[in-house]
Phi, psi and omega in degrees: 000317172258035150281334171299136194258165228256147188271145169235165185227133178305307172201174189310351185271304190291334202254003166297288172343295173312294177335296214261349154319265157015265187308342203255320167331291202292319174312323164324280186330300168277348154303297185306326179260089179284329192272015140313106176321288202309303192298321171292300158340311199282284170317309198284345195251352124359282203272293171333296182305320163316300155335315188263000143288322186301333213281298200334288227288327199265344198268349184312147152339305206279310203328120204245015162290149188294158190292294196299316181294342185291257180029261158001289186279340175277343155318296164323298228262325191278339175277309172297350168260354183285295212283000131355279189294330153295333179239033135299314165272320182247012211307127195256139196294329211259001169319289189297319163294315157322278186310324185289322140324279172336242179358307145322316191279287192320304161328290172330307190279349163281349172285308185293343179284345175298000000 
């Protein structure tokens, strides 16, 4: 395990993208068997810690994005934590598509600034 090698990223921007490129894989994943519990439970809260490091990190002092996109993004984040808590209990095929949506489209807008 530690021979393996470590991915590098030119910058914070490329390595965020990936993160949510990543959580939107694993959400794939579990959307194809949804009636996995386990699997899903396993994905969605995943896809939460992510979410709750974007909250830390924008609600921090130094962040230095604009208030409205900070805005923006704890909104996001306060919407992926309802539906968390809903397909935590219920995961649903178009639930699970919702997130991953998200989660593409933020990838993406971090790639075009690259």
């Amino acid at each position: 395990m530690a021979d393996e090698p470590k991915v590098q990223f030119e910058n914070k921007r490329e390595m965020d993208a990936a993160a949510f490129s990543q959580a939107a894989y694993v959400l794939d994943q579990a959307r194809q068997k949804v009636g996995d519990t386990e699997a899903c439970e396993k994905a969605l809260k995943y896809n939460q810690l992510l979410w709750s490091i974007v909250q830390a990190d924008v609600s921090e002092g130094k962040n230095e994005l604009p208030d409205e996109l900070k805005a923006n993004l704890i909104s996001l984040s306060l919407f992926v934590d309802k539906q968390t808590s809903k397909g935590l209990s219920d995961p649903t095929e178009e639930l699970l598509d919702s997130l991953i949506n998200i989660n593409l489209n933020i990838s993406e807008g971090l790639m075009e600034g690259n």
